[in-house]
C-alpha positions as CSV (number, residue, x, y, z in Angstrom):
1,X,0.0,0.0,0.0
2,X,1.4,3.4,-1.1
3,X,2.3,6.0,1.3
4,X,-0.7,8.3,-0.1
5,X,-3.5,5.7,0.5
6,X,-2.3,4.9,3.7
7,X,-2.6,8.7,4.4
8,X,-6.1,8.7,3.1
9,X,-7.0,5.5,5.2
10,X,-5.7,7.6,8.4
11,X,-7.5,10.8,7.3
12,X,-11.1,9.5,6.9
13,X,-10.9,6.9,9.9
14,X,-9.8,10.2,11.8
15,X,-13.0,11.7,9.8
16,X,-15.5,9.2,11.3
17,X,-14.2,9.6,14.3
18,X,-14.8,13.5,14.4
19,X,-18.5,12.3,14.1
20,X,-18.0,9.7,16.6
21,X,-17.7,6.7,14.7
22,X,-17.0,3.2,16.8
23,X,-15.1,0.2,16.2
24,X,-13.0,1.2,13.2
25,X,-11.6,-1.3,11.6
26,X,-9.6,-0.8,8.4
27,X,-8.2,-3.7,5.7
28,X,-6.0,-4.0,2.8
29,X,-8.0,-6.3,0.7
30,X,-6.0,-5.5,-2.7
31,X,-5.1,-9.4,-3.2
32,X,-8.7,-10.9,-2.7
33,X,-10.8,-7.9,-3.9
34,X,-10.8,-6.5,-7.5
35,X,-12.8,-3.1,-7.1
36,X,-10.3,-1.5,-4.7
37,X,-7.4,-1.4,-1.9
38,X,-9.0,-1.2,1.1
39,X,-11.7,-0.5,3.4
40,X,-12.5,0.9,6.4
41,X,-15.6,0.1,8.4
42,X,-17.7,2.0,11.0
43,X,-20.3,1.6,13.8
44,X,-22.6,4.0,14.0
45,X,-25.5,4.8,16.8
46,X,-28.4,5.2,14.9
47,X,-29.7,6.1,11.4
48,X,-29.0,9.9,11.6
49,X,-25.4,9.4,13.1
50,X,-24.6,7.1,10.1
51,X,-25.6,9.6,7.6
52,X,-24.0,12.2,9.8
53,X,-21.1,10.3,9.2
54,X,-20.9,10.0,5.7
55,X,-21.9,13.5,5.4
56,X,-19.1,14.3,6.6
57,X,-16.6,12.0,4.6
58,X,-18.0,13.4,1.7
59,X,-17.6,17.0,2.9
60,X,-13.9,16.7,4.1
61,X,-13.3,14.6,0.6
62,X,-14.7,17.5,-1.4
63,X,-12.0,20.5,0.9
64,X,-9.2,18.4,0.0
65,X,-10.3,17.3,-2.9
66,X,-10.3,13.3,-2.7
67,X,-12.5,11.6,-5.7
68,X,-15.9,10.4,-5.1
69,X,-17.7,7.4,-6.6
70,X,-20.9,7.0,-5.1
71,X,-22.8,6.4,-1.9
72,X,-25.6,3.9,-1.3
73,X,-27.9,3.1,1.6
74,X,-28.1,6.4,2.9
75,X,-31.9,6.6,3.1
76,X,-32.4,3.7,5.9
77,X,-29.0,4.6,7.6
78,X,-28.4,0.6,8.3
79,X,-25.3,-0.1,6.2
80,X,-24.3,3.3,4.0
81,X,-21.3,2.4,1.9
82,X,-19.6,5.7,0.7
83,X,-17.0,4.7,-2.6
84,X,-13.9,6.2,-2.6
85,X,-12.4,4.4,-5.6
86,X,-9.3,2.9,-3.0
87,X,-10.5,3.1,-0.4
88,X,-14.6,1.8,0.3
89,X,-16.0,3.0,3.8
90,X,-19.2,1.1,5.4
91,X,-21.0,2.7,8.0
92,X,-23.1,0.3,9.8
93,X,-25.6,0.4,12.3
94,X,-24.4,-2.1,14.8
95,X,-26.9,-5.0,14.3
96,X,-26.7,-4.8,10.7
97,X,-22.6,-5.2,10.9
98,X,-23.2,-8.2,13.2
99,X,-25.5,-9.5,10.3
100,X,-23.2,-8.7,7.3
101,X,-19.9,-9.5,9.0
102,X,-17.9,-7.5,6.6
103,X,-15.2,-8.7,8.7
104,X,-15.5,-12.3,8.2
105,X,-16.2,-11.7,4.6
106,X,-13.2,-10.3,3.7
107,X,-10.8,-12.1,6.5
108,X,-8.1,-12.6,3.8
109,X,-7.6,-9.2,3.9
110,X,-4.5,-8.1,6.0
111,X,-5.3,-5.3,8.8
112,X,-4.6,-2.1,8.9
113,X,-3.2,-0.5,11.8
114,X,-4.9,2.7,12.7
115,X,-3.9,5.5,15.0
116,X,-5.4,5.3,18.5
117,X,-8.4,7.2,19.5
118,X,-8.6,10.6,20.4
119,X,-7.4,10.3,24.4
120,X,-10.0,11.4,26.7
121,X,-9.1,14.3,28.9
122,X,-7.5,13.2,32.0
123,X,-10.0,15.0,34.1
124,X,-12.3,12.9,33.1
125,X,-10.6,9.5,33.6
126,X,-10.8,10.7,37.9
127,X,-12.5,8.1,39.8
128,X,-16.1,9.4,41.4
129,X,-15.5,11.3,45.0
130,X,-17.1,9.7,47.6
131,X,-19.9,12.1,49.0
132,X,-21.4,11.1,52.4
């Protein structure tokens, strides 16, 4: 995988998570997949956070000017799969991607380590006070 796609990988993983995407999980499926390098796939709350989500790809793609192919399955929210050409994202609501197993599907693929989440502010992390 060139440097560039795994720059583009980074960015729109970093991308869902600005709208809170979950579970990220990105593979290079170039050797068992013939209409593109990798993907990246999503977990989304519910059906407006999905399309929230893909909104936003598509935005982002269109400042920095990353080709778009299409977008399906934006309507119910379930499973929205936004083409990138390389790179395919699927945003899924989460009992649709324990139906589809995307996965499983495509476990030949070889995974693709992405960078950590965003660290949550270490005021937060405190432990409750006791109050009496």
């Amino acid at each position: 995988m060139t440097i560039l796609l795994q720059e583009k990988v980074r960015r729109v993983a970093s991308w869902l998570r600005e709208k809170k995407g979950k579970d990220l999980v990105a593979m290079d499926v170039s050797r068992v997949c013939t209409i593109t390098e990798t993907m990246i796939v999503a977990t989304a709350a519910n059906m407006r956070q999905a399309q929230a989500m893909a909104d936003h790809v598509l935005t982002k793609c269109g400042e920095e000017g990353i080709p778009f192919l299409g977008m399906d399955g934006y309507k119910t929210g379930q499973w929205v799969l936004v083409d990138l050409n390389d790179v395919i994202v699927h945003i899924f609501m989460d009992e649709a991607r324990q139906f589809y197993n995307i996965e499983g599907l495509w476990s030949e693929g070889v995974d693709i380590t992405l960078p950590e989440d965003p660290k949550v502010p270490e005021a937060s992390q405190a432990p409750p006070e006791n109050h009496p």
